[in-house]
BALOBA-1460 file (C-alpha; in Angstrom, 3 decimals):
// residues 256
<rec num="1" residu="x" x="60.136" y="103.101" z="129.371"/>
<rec num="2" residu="x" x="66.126" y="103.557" z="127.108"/>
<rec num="3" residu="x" x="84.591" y="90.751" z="125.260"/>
<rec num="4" residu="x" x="110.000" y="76.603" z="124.802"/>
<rec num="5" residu="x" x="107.404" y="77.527" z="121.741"/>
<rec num="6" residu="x" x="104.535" y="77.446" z="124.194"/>
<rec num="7" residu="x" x="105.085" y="80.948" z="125.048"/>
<rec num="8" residu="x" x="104.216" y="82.079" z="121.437"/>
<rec num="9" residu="x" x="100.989" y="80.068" z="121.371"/>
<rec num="10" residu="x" x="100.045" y="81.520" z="125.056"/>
<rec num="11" residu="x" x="101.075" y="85.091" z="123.636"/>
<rec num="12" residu="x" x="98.930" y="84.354" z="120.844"/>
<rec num="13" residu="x" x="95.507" y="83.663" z="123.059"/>
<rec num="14" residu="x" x="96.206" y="86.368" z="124.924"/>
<rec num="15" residu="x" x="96.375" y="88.923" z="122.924"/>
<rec num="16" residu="x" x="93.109" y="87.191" z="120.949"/>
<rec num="17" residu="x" x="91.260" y="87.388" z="124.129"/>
<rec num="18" residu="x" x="91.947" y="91.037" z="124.986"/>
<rec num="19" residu="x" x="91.618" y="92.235" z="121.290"/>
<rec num="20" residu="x" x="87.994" y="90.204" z="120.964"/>
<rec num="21" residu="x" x="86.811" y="91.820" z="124.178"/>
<rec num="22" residu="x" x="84.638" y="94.409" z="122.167"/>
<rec num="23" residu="x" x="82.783" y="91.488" z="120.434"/>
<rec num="24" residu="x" x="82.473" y="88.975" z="123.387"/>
<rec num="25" residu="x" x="80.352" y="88.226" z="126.258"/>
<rec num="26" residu="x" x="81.339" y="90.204" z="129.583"/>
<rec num="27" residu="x" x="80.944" y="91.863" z="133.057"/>
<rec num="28" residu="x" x="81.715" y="94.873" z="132.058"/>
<rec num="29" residu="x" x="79.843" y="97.128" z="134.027"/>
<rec num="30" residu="x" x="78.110" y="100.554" z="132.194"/>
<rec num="31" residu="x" x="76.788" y="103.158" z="134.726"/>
<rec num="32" residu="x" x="75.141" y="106.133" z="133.215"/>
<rec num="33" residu="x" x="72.645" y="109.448" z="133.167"/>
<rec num="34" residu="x" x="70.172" y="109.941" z="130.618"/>
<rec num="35" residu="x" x="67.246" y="107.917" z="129.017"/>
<rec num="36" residu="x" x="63.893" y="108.814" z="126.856"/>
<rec num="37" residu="x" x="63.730" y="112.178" z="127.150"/>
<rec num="38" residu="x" x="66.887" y="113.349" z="127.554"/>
<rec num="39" residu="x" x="68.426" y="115.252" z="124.610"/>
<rec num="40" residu="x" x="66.164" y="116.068" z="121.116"/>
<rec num="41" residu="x" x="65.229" y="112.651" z="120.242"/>
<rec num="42" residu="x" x="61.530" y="112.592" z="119.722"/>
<rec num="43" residu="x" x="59.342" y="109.466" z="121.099"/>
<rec num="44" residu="x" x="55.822" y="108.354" z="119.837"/>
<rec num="45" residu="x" x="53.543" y="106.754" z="122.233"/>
<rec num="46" residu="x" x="52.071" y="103.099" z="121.315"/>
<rec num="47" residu="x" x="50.366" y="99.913" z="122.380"/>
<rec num="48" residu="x" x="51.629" y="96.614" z="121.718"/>
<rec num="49" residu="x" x="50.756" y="93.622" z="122.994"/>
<rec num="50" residu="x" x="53.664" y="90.909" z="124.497"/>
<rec num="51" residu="x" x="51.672" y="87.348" z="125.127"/>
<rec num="52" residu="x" x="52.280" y="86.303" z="128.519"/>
<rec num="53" residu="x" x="52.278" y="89.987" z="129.894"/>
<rec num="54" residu="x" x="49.675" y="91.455" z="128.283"/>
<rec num="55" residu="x" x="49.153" y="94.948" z="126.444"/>
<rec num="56" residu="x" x="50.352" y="98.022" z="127.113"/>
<rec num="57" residu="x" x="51.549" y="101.303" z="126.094"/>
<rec num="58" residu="x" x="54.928" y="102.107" z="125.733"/>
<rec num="59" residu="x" x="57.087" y="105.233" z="124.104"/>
<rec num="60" residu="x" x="59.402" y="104.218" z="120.930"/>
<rec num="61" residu="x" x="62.607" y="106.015" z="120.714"/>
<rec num="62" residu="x" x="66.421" y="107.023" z="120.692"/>
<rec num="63" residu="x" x="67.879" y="106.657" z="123.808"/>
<rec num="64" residu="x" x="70.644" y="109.380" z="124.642"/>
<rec num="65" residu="x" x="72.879" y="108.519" z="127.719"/>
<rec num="66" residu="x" x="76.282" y="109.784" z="129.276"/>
<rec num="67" residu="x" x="78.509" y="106.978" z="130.520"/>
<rec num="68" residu="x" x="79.365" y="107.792" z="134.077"/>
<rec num="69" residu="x" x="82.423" y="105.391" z="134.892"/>
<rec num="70" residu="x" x="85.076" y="103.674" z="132.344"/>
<rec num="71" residu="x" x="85.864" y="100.442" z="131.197"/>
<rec num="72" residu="x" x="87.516" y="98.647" z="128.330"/>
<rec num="73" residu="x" x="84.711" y="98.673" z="125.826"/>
<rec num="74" residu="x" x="84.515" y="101.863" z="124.096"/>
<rec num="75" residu="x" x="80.288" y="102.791" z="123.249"/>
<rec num="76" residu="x" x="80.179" y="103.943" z="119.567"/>
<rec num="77" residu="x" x="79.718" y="107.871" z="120.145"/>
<rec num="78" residu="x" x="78.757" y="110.313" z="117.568"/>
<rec num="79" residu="x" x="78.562" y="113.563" z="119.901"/>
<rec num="80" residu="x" x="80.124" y="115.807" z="122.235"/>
<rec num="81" residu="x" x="80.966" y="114.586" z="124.963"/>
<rec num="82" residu="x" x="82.044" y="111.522" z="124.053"/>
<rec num="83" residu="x" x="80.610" y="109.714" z="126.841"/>
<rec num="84" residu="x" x="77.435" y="110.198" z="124.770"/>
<rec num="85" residu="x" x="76.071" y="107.256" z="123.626"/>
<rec num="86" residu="x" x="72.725" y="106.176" z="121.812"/>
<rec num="87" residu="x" x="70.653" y="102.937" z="122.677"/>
<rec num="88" residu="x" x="67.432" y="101.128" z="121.416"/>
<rec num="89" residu="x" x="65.188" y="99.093" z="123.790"/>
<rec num="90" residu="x" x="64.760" y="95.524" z="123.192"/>
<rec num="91" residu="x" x="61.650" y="94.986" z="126.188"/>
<rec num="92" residu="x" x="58.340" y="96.445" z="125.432"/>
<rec num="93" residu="x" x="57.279" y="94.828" z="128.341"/>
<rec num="94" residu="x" x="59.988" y="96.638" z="131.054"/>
<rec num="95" residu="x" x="60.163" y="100.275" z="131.695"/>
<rec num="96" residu="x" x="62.927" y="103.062" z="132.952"/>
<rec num="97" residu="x" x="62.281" y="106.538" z="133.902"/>
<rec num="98" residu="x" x="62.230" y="109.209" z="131.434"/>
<rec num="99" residu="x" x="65.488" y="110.566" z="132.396"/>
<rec num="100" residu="x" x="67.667" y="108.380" z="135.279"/>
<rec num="101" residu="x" x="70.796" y="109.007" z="137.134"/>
<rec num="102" residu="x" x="73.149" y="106.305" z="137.713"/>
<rec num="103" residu="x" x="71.911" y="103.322" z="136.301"/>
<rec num="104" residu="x" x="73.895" y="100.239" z="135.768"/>
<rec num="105" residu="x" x="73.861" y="97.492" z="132.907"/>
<rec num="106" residu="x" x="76.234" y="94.749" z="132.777"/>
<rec num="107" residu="x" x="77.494" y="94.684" z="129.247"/>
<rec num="108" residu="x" x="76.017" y="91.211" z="127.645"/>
<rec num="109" residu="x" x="76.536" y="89.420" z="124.037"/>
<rec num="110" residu="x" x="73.382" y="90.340" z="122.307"/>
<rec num="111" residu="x" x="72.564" y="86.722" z="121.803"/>
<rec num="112" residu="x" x="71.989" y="86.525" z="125.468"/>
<rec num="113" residu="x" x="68.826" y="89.421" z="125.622"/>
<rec num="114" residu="x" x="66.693" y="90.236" z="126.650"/>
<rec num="115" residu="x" x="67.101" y="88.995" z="129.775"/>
<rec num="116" residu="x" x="63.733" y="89.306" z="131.576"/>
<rec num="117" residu="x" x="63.899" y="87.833" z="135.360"/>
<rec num="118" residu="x" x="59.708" y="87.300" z="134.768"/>
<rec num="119" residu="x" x="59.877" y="85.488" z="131.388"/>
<rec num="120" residu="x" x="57.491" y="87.040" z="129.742"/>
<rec num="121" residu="x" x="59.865" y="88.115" z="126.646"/>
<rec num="122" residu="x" x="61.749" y="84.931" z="125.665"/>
<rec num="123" residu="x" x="65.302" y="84.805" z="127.401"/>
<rec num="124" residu="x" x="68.229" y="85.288" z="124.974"/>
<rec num="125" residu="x" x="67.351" y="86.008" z="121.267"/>
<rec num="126" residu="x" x="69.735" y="83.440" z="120.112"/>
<rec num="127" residu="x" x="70.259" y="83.359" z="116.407"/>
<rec num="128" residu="x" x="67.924" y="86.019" z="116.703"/>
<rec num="129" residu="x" x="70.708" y="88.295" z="117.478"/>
<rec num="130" residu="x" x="72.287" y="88.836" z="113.991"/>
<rec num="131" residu="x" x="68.624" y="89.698" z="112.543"/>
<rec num="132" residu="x" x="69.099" y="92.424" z="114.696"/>
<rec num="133" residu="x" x="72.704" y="93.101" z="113.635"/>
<rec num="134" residu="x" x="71.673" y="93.066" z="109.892"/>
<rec num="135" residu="x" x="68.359" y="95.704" z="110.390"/>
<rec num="136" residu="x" x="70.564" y="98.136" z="112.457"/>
<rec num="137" residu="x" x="73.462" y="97.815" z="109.854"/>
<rec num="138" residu="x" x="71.069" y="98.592" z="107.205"/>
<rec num="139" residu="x" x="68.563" y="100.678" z="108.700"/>
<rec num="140" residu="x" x="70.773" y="103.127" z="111.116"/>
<rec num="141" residu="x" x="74.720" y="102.753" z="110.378"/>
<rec num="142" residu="x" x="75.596" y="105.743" z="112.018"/>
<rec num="143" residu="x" x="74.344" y="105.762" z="115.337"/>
<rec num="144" residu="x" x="73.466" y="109.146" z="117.037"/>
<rec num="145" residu="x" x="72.520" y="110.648" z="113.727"/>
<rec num="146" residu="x" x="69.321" y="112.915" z="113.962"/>
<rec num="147" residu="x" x="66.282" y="110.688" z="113.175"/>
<rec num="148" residu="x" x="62.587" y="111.538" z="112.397"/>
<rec num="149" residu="x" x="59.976" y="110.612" z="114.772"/>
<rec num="150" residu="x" x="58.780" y="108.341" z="111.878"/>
<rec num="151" residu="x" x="62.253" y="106.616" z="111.773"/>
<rec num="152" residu="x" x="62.946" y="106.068" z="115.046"/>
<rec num="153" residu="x" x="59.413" y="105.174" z="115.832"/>
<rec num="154" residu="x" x="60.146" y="102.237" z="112.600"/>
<rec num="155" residu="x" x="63.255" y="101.606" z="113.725"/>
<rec num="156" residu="x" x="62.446" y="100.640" z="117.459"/>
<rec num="157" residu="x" x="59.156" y="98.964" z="116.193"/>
<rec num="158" residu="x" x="61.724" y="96.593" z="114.134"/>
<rec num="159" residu="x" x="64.020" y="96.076" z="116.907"/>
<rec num="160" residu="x" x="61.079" y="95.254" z="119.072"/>
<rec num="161" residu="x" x="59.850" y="92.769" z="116.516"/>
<rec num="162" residu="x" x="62.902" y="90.816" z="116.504"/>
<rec num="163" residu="x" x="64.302" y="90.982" z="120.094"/>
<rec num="164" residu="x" x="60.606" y="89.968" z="121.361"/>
<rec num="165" residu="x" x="59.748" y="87.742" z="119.015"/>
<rec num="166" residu="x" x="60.133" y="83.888" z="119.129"/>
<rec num="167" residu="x" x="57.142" y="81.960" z="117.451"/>
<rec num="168" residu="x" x="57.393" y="83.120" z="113.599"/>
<rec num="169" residu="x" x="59.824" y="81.791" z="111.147"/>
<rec num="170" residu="x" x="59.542" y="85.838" z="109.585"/>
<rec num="171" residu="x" x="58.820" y="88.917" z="111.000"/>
<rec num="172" residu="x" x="55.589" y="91.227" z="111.036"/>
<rec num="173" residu="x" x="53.864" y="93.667" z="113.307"/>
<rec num="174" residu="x" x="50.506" y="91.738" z="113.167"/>
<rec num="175" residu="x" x="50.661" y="88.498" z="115.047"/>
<rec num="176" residu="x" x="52.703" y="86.232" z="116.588"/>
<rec num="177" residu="x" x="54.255" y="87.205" z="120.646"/>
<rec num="178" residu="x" x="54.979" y="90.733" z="119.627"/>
<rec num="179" residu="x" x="52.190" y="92.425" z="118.076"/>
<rec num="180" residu="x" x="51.258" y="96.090" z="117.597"/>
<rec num="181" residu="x" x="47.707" y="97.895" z="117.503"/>
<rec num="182" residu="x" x="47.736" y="99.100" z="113.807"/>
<rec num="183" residu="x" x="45.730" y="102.317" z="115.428"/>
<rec num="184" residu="x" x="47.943" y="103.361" z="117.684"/>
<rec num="185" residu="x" x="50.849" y="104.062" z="115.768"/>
<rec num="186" residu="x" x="51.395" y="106.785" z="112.812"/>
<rec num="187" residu="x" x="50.666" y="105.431" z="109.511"/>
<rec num="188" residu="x" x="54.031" y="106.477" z="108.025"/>
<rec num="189" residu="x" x="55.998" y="104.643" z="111.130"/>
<rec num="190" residu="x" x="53.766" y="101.714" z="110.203"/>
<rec num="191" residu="x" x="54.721" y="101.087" z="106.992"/>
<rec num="192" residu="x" x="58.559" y="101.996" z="107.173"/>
<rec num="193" residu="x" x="58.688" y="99.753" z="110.043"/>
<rec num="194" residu="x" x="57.015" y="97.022" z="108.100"/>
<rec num="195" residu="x" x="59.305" y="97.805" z="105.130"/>
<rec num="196" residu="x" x="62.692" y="97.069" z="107.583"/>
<rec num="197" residu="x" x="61.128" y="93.867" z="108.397"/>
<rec num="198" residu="x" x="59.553" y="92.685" z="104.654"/>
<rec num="199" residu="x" x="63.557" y="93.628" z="103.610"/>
<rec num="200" residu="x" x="65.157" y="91.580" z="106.361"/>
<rec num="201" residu="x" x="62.861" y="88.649" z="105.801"/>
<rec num="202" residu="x" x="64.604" y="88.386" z="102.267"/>
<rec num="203" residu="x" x="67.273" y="86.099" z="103.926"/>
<rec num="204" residu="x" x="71.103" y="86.191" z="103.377"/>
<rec num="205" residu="x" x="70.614" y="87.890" z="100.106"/>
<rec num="206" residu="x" x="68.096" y="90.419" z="101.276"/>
<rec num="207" residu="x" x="68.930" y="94.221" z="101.659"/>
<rec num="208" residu="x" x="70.335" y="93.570" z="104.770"/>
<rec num="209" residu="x" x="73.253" y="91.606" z="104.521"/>
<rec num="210" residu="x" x="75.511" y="92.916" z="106.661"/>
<rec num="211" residu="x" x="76.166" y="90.852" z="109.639"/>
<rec num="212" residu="x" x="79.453" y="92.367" z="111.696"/>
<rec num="213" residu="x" x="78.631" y="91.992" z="114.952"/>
<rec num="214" residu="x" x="79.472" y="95.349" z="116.849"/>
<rec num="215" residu="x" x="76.428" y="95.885" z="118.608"/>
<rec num="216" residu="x" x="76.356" y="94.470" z="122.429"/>
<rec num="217" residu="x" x="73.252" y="94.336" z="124.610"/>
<rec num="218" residu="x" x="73.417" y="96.521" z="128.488"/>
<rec num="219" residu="x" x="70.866" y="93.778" z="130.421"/>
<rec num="220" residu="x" x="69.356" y="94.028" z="134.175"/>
<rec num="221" residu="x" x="66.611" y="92.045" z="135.480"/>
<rec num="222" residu="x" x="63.583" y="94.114" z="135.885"/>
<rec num="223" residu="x" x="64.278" y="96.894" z="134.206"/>
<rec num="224" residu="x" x="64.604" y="97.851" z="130.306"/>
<rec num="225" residu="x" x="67.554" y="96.090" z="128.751"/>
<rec num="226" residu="x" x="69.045" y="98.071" z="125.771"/>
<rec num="227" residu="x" x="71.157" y="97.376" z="121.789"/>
<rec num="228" residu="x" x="74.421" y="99.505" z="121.547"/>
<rec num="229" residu="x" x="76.821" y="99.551" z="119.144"/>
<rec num="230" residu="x" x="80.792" y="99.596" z="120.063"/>
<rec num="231" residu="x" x="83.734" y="100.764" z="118.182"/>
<rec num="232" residu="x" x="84.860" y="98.449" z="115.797"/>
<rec num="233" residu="x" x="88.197" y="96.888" z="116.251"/>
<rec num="234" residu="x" x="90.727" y="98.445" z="114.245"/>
<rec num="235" residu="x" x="91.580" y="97.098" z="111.100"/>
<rec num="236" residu="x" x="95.196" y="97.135" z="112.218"/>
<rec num="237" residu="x" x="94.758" y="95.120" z="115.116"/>
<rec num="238" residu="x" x="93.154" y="92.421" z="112.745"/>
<rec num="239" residu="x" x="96.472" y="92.578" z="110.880"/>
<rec num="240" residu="x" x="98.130" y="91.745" z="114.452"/>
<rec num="241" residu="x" x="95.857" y="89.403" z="115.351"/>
<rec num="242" residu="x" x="96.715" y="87.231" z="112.234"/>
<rec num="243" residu="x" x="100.396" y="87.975" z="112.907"/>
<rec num="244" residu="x" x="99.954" y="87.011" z="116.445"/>
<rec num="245" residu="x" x="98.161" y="83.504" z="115.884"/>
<rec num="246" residu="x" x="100.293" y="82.981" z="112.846"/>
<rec num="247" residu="x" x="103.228" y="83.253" z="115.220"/>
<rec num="248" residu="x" x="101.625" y="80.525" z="117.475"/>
<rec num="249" residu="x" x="100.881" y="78.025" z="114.438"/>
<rec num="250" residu="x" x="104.796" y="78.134" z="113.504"/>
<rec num="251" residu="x" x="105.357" y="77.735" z="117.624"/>
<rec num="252" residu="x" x="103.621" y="74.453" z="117.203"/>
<rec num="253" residu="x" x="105.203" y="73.287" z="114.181"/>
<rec num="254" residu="x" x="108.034" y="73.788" z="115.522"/>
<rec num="255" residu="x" x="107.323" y="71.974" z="119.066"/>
<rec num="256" residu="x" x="106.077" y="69.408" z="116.607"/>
């Protein structure tokens, strides 16, 4: 394998745009150390199967990495140091070294991954993207927190599912353009995983109903793109926010 009155309204957008950064597309650049292997986050070994590339084995796991440079969206961290952070792969069908040093992502939407240069994982999970969002609220809300081999092995078998998966109107591990040998993974994995999935397929009033979207994808073409989670936007910069676009509604009134 691991964004006169006119001068309210412009104040308005522009604060908007810089306060929405954590939540919006970008080029944010992330450069850092780590990957499988690094830290104590155990990985099981499996095969899986992605039509149009064929089958293969691949490691699921809790990627631990450092951030090497800065920029202005903070990675949710839950260790020391904090330029720790924790992702989850969304290609089965792209690798990375077991531990790397410098490697670069540009920070993406998660609609927009994967983003596989060969095709053979559909481009951009679309809609697909706040499936993800509600399994990861649900299933791991506090990133970084020490995880089983079974539950990480579930939880990146579910992420897999969903980020890979584009010709089923719900989710299994059985068929479809993702699909995993039954054999080759641990029974208890198995069935957790298929128990995140079974919930999320409820639909809006499923377990799983949490949709915020904090989580952001790091993409490069041919190599493993990954789901991380950012820091939520205060709630005190929503109150300025409002203030702030409230402030350019009056501006237009008045204009008006």
């Amino acid at each position: 394998m691991i964004m006169t009155n006119r001068l309210s309204v412009t104040l308005a957008a522009t604060f908007t745009g810089a306060m929405l950064a954590s939540g919006a597309a970008s080029a944010e650049t992330v450069t850092a150390d780590g990957g499988y292997g690094s830290g104590s986050y155990l990985t099981e070994s499996i095969t899986a199967t992605v039509v149009g590339s064929g089958t293969s084995s691949g490691s699921a796991g809790l990627a631990r990495y450092t951030r090497t440079n800065t920029g202005p969206t903070p990675l949710l961290t839950n260790a020391t140091p904090l330029g720790v952070f924790y992702a989850l792969c969304l290609e089965f069908n792209e690798t990375i070294g077991s531990v790397v040093t410098g490697a670069s992502w540009t920070l993406s939407a998660l609609s927009a991954a994967p983003n596989d240069a060969n095709n053979t994982a559909p481009v951009g999970m679309g809609a697909r993207a706040d499936d993800l969002a509600r399994l990861l609220n649900g299933a791991y809300p506090n990133w970084g927190a020490p995880l089983t081999t079974v539950n990480v092995t579930a939880l990146q078998l579910a992420v897999w599912e969903i980020a890979n998966e584009s010709t089923e109107t719900s989710y299994n591990l059985l068929s479809g353009k993702f699909f995993v040998e039954q054999s080759s993974v641990d029974g208890a994995s198995w069935t957790l995983a298929n128990q995140y999935l079974a919930n999320l397929n409820l639909g809006p009033n499923g377990t799983f109903n949490d949709s915020t979207m904090y989580y952001r994808a790091l993409t490069q073409d041919n190599q493993q793109d990954f789901v991380v989670k950012t820091v939520p936007l205060p709630a005190a910069a929503w109150l300025l926010l409002s203030g702030l676009a409230g402030l350019g509604f009056v501006g237009r009134r008045k204009a008006a």
